[in-house]
N, CA, C and O atoms as a DFTB+ gen file, in Angstrom:
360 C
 N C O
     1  1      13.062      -8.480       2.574
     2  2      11.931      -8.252       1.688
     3  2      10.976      -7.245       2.326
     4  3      10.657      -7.296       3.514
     5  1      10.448      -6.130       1.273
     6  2       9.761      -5.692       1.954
     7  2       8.086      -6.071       2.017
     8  3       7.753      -6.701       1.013
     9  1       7.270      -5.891       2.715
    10  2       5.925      -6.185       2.798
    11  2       5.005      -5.644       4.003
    12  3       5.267      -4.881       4.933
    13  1       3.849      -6.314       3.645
    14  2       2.955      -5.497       4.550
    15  2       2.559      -6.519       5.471
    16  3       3.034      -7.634       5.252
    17  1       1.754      -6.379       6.504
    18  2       1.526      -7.186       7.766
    19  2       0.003      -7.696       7.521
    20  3      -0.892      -6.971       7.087
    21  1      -0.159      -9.224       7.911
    22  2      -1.095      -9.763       7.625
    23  2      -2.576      -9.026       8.052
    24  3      -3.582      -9.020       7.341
    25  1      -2.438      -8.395       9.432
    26  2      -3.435      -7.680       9.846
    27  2      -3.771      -6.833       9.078
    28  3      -4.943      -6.834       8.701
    29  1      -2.858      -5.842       8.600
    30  2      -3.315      -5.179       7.325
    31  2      -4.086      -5.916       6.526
    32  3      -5.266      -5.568       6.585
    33  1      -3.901      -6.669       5.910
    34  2      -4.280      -7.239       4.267
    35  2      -6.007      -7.800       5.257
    36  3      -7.071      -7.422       4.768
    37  1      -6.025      -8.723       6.659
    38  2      -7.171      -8.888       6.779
    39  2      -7.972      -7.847       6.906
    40  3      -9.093      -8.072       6.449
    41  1      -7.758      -6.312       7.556
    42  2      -8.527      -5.492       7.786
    43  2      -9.105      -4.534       6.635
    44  3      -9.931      -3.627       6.738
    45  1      -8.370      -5.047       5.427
    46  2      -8.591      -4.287       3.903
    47  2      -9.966      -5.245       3.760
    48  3     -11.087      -4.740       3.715
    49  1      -9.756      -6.547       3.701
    50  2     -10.908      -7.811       3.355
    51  2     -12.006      -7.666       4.292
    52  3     -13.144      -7.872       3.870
    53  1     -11.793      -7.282       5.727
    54  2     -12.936      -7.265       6.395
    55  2     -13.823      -5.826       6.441
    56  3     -14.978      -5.702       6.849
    57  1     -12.847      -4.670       5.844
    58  2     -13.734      -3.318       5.757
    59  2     -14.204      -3.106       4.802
    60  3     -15.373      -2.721       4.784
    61  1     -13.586      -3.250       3.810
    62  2     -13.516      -3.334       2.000
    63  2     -14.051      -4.373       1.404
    64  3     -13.795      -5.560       1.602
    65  1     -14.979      -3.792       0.489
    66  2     -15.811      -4.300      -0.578
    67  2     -14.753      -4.753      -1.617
    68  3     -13.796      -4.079      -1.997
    69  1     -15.096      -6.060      -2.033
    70  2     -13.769      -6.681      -3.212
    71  2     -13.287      -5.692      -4.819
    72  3     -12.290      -5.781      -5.536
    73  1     -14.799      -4.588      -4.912
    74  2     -14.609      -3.747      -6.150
    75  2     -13.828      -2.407      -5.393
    76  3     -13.027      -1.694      -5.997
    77  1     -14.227      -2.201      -3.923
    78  2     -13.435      -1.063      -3.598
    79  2     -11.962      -1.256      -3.438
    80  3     -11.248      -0.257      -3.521
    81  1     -11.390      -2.501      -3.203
    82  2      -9.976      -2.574      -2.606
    83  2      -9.108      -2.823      -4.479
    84  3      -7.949      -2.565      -4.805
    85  1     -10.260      -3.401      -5.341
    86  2      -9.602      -3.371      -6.689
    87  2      -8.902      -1.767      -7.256
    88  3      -7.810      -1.423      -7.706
    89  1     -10.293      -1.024      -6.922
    90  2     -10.139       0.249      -7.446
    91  2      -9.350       0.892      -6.682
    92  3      -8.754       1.823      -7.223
    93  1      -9.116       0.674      -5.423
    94  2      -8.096       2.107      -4.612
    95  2      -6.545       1.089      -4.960
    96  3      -5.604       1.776      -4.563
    97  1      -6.036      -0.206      -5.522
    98  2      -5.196      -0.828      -5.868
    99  2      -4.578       0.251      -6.885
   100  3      -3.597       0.974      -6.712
   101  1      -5.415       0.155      -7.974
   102  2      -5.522       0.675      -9.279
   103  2      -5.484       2.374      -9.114
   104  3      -5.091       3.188      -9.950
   105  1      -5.932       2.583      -7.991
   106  2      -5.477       4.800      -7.417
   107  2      -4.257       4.711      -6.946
   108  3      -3.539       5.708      -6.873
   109  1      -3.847       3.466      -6.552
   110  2      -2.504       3.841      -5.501
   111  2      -1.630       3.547      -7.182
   112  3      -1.091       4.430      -7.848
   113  1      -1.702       2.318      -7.482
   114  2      -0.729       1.726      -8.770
   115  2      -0.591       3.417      -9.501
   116  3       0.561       3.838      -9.612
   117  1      -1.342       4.015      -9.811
   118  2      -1.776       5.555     -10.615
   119  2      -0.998       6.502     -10.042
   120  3      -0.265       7.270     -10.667
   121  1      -1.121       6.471      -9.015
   122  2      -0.166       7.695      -8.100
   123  2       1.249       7.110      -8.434
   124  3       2.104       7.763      -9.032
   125  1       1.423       5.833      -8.001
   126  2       3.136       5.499      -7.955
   127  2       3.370       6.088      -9.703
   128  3       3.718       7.267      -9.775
   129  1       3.276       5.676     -10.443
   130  2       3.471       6.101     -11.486
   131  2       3.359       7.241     -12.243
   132  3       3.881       7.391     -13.347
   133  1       2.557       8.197     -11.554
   134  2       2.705       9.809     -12.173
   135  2       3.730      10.178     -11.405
   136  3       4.581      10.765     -12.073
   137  1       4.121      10.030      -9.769
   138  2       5.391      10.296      -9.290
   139  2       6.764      10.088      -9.684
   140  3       7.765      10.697      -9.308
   141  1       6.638       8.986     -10.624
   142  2       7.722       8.380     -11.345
   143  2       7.808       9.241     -12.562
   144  3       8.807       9.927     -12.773
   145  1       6.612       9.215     -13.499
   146  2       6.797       9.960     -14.553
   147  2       7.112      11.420     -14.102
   148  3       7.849      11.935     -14.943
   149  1       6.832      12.232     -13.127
   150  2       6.862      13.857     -12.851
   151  2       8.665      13.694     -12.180
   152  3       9.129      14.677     -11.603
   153  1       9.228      12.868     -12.277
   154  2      10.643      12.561     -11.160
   155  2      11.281      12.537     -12.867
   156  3      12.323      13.151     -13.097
   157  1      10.639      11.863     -13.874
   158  2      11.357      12.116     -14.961
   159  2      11.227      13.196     -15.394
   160  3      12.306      13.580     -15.846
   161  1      10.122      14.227     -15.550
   162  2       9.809      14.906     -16.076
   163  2      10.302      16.501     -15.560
   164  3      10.453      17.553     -16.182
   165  1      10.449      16.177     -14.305
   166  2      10.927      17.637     -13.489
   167  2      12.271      17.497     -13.085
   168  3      13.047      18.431     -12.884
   169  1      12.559      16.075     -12.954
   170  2      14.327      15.685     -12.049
   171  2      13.744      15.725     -10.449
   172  3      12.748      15.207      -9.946
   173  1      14.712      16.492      -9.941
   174  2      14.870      16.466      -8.227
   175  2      13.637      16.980      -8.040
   176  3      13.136      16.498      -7.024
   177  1      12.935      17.752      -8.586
   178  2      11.962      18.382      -8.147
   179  2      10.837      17.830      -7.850
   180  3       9.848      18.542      -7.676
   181  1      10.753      16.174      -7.711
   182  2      10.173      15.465      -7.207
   183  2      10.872      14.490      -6.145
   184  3      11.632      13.612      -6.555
   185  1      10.599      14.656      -4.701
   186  2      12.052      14.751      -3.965
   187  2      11.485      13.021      -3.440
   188  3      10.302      12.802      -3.177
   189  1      12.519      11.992      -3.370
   190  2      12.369      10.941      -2.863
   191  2      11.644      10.275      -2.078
   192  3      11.426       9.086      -2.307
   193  1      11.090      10.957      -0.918
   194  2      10.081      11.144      -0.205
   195  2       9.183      10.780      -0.480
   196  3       8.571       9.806      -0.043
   197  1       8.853      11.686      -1.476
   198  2       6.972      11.185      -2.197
   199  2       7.051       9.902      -3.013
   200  3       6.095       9.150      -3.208
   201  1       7.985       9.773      -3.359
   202  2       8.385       8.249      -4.471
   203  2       7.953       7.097      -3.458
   204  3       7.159       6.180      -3.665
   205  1       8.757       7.413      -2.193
   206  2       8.897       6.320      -1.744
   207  2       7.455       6.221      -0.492
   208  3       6.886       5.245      -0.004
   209  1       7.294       7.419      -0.346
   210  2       5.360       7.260       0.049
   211  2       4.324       6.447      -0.848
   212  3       3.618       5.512      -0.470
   213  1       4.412       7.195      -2.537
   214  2       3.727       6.134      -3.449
   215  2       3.969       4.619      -3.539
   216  3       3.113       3.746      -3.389
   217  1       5.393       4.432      -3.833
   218  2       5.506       2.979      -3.836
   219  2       4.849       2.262      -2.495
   220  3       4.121       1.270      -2.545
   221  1       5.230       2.928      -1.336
   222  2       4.778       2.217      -0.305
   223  2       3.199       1.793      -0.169
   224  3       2.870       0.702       0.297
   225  1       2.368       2.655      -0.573
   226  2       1.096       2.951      -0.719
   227  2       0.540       1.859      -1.401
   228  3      -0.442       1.202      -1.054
   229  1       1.293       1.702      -2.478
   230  2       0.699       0.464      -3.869
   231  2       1.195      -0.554      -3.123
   232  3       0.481      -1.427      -2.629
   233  1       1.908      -0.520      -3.054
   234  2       2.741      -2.092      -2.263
   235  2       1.407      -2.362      -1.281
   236  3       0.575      -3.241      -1.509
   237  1       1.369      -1.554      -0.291
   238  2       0.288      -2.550       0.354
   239  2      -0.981      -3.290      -0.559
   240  3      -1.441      -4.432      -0.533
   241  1      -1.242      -2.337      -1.199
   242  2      -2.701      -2.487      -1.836
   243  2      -2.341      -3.654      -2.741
   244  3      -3.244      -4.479      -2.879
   245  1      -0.984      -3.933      -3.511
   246  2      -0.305      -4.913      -4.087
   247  2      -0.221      -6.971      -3.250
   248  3      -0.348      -8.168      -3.506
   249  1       0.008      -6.216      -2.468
   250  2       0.021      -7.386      -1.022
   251  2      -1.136      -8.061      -1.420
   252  3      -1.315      -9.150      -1.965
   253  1      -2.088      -6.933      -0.920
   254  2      -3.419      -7.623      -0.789
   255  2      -4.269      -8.316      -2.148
   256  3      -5.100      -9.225      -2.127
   257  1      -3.740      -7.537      -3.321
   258  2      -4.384      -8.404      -4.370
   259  2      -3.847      -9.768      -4.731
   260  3      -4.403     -10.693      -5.323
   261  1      -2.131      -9.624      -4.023
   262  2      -1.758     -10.975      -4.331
   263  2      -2.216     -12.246      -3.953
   264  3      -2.169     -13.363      -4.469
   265  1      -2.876     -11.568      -2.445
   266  2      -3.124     -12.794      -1.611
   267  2      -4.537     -13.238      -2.348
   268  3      -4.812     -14.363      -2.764
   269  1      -5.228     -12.235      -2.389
   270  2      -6.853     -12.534      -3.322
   271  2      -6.515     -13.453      -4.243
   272  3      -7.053     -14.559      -4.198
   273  1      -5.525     -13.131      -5.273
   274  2      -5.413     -13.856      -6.219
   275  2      -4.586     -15.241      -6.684
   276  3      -4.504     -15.880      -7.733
   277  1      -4.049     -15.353      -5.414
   278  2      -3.098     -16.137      -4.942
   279  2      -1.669     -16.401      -4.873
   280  3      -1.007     -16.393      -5.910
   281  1      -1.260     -16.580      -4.010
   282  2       0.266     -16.116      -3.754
   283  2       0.899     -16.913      -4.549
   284  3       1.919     -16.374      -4.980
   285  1       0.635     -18.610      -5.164
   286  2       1.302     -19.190      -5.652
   287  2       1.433     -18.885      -6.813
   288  3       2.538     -18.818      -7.353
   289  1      -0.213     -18.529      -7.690
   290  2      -0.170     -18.424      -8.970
   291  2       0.905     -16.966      -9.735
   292  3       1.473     -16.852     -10.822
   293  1       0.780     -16.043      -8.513
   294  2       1.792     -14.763      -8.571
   295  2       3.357     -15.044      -8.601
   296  3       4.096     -14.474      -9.404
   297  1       3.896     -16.158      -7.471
   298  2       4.915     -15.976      -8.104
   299  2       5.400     -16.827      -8.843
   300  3       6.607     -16.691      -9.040
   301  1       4.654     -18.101      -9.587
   302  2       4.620     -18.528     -11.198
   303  2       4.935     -17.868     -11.688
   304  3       6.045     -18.046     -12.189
   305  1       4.175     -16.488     -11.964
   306  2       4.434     -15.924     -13.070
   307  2       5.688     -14.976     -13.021
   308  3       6.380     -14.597     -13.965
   309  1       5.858     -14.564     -11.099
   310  2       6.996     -13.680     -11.280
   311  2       8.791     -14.921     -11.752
   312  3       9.914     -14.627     -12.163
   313  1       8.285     -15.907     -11.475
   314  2       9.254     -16.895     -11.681
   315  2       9.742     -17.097     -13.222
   316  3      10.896     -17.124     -13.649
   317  1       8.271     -17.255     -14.064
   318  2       8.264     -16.850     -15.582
   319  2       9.392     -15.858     -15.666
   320  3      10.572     -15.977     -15.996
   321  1       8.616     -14.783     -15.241
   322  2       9.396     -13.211     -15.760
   323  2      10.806     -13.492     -15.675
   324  3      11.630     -13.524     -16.589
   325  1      10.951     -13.675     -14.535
   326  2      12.639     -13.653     -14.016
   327  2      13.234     -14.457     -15.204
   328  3      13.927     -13.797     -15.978
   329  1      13.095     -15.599     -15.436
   330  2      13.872     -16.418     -16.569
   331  2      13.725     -15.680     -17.773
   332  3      14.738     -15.781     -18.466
   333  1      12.772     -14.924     -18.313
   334  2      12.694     -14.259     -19.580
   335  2      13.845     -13.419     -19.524
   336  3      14.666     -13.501     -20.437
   337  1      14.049     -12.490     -18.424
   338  2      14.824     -11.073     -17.981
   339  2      16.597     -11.842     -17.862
   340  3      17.599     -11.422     -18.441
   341  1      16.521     -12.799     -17.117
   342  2      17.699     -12.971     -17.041
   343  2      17.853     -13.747     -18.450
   344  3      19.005     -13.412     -18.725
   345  1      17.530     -14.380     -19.272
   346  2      17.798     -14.935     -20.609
   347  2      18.082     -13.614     -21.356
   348  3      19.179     -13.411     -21.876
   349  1      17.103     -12.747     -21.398
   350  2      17.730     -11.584     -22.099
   351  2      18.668     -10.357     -21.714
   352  3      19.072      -9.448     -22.440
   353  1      18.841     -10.534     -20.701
   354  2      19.939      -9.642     -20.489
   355  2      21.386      -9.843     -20.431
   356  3      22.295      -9.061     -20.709
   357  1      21.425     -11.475     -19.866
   358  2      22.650     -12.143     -19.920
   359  2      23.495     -12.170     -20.751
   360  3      24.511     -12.843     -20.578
């Protein structure tokens, strides 16, 4: 699995204001996804590299909202999802 290191996620909480670590969540989530859309939009010409810089980027910032918001109630719901996905794809 991949993830980020607890020291991380405390040093986001102990430098970061709870509206600043929402909003740079929500810049990183933004970036991963225009990289994705410009990888559709151009092909190769958005070279793997940067994909996998963005994802990495959100992922941390991802980490850390999970833990804010709680790890259990997160993967409830990713537990939800999964049964929806595998019911419908099966």
């Amino acid at each position: 699995m991949v993830k980020t290191s607890k020291v991380v996620r405390l040093l986001l909480a102990k430098h970061n204001k709870p509206k600043f670590n929402i909003t740079k969540t929500v810049e990183e989530l933004n970036e991963a996804s225009t990289v994705l859309l410009q990888r559709i939009n151009k092909g190769d010409g958005v070279l793997d590299e940067k994909i996998v810089e963005e994802l990495a980027h959100a992922r941390i910032r991802l980490d850390y909202m999970i833990k804010v918001f709680g790890k259990d109630k997160v993967q409830a719901e990713i537990d939800k999802k999964e049964k929806h996905l595998i019911k419908k794809y099966k």
